[in-house]
C-alpha positions as CSV (number, residue, x, y, z in Angstrom):
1,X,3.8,16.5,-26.6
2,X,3.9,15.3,-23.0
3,X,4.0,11.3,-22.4
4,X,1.7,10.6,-19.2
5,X,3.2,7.1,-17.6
6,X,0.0,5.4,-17.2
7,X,1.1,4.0,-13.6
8,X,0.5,8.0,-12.5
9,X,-2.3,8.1,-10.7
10,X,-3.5,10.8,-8.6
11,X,-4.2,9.6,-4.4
12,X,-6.1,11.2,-2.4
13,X,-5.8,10.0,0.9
14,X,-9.2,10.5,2.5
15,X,-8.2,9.8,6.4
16,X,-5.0,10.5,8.3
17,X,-2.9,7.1,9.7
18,X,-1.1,7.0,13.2
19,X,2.6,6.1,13.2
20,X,1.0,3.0,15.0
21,X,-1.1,2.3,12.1
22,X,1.7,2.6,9.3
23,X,4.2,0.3,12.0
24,X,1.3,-2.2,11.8
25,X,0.9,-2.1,8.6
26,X,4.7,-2.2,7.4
27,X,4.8,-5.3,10.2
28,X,2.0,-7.5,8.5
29,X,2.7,-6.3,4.8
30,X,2.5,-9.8,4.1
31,X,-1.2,-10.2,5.2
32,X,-3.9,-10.6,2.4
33,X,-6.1,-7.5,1.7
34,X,-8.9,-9.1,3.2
35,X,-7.3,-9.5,6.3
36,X,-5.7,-6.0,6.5
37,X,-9.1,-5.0,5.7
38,X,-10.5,-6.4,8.9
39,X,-7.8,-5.7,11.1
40,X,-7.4,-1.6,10.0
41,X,-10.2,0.8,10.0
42,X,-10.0,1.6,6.2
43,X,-11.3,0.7,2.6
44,X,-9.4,-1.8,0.2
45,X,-8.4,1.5,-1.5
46,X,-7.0,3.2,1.2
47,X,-4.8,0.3,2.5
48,X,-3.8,-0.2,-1.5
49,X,-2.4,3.7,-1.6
50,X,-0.9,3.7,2.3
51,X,0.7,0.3,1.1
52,X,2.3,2.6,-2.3
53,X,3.1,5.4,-0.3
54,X,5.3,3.5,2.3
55,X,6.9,1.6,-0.7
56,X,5.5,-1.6,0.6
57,X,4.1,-2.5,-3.2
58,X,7.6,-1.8,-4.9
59,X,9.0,-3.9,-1.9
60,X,6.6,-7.0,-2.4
61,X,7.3,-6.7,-6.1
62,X,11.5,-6.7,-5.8
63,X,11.0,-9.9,-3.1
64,X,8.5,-11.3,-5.5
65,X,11.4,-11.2,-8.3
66,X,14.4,-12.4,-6.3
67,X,12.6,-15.8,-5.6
68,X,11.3,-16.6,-8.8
């Protein structure tokens, strides 16, 4: 038998991003959704997955842990 992680997900990315868009994005990573939300043309969802493709998530995560 086959173990699935349960962290796989299948993304589809529904839109294309610029270079612009992922530079802004990995520049204000530490921006509430919310705000992302208002400041990018795209859905909670979309900005979640971009965020997990560039590795910001992972990132926010291993920061998270060093200063605890």
């Amino acid at each position: 038998m086959t173990r699935l992680r349960k962290n796989m997900k299948a993304v589809t990315v529904i839109r294309q991003w610029t270079t612009e868009q992922d530079g802004y994005l990995i520049e204000h990573a530490d921006l509430a959704i919310s705000e992302l939300i208002q400041l990018l043309p795209y859905t909670e969802e979309e900005i979640k997955a971009r965020k997990k493709v560039l590795g910001l998530l992972k990132r926010e995560r291993q920061f998270r842990k060093i200063m605890t």
